[in-house]
N, C-alpha and C positions, 0 to 999 in steps of 0.2 A: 535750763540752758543746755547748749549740745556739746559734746563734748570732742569734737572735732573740730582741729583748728582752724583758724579763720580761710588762710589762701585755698584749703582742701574746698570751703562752701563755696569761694566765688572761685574755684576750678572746674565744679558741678555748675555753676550756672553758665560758661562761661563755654564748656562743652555743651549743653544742653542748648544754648543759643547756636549754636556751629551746625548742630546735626537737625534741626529745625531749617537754619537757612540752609544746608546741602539738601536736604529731602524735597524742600520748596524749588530750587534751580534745578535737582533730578526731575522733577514734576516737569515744570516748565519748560524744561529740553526734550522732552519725550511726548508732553500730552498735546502739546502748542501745534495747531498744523501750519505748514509751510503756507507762503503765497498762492503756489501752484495748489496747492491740495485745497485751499481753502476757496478761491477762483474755480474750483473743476467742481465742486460743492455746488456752486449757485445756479439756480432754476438758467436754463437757455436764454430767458428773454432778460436776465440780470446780467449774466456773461454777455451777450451782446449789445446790450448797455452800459456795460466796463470796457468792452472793448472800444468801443463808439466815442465813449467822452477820455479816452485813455490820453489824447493828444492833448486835449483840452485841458484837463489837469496837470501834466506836464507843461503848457504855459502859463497855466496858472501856478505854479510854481515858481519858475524863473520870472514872473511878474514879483511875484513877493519876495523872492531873494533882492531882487533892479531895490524893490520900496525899500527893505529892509537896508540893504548897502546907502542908501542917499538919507537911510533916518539916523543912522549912525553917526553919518560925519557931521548933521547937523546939531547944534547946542540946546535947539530948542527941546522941549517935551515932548514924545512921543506921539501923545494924542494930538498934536498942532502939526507937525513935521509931516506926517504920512498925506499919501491922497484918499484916504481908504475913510469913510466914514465910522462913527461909531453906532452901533444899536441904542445907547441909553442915550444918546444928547438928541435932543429936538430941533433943534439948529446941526445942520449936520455939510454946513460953508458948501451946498453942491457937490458934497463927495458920494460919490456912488459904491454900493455896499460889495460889488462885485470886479476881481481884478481882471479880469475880460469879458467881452459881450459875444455872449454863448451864439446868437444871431448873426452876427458878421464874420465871426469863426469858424462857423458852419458851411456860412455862404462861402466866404472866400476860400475854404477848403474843397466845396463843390466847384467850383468855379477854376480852380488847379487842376482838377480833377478831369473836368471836361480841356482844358486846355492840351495836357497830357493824352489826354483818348485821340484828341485831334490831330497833334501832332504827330502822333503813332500812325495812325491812320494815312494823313499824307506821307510820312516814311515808306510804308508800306508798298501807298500805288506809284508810286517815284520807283520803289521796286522793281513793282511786277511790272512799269512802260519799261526800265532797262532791260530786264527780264525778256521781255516780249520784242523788244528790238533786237537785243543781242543773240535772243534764238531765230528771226528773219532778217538778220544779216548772215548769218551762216549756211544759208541755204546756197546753192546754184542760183544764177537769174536764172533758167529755164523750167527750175521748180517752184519759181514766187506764183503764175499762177496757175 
């Protein structure tokens, strides 16, 4: 038996657990790379496929917060409450396994997209006709032709 008293052994264990977890969060804060760094890492064609479905994700988020907040207030069970199907039941009441449809989000983001080009576009020549009047009305009449 040892002959050191008891509080001294679980003082030794007690430090030895402290300098295990500091050495372990010194790791972790130092080895872990950032977002950025880990993002500027990935091959071209995976960066702009992060960047592409980046919106995407983000509503797919705030979709699961909206589920999340209306499972809550209700009593029922989790798995009954949500609209979100599950992978193990076979009967799955027509819930779809995805919180937005990658296809109409696409579309309809293309379709913002072109509406915005367009409307620029007529900003533009709405432009350059006041543009173009406003530099032949400053002429002389005797220099219009």
């Amino acid at each position: 038996m040892s002959t050191k008293p008891l509080w001294y052994r679980w003082a030794r264990v007690y430090l030895a657990g402290a300098c295990l977890t500091g050495v372990g969060v010194v790791l972790y804060m130092t080895i872990r790379p950032s977002d950025e760094q880990l993002i500027a890492s990935f091959s071209p064609e995976i960066r702009a496929e992060y960047e592409r479905n980046k919106e995407l994700r983000q509503l797919e988020q705030k979709r699961l917060m909206e589920i999340v907040k209306k499972t809550s207030k209700s009593n029922d069970p989790i798995w009954k409450t949500g609209p979100i199907g599950s992978p193990l039941e076979k009967d799955q009441r027509n819930l779809s396994m995805e919180l937005v449809d990658r296809e109409l989000f696409h579309k309809t983001k293309a379709e913002d997209e072109q509406k915005k080009a367009i409307s620029r576009s007529v900003e533009e020549s709405k432009e350059l006709e006041r543009l173009i009047k406003e530099k032949n009305s400053k002429k002389p009449w005797w220099k219009i032709f």
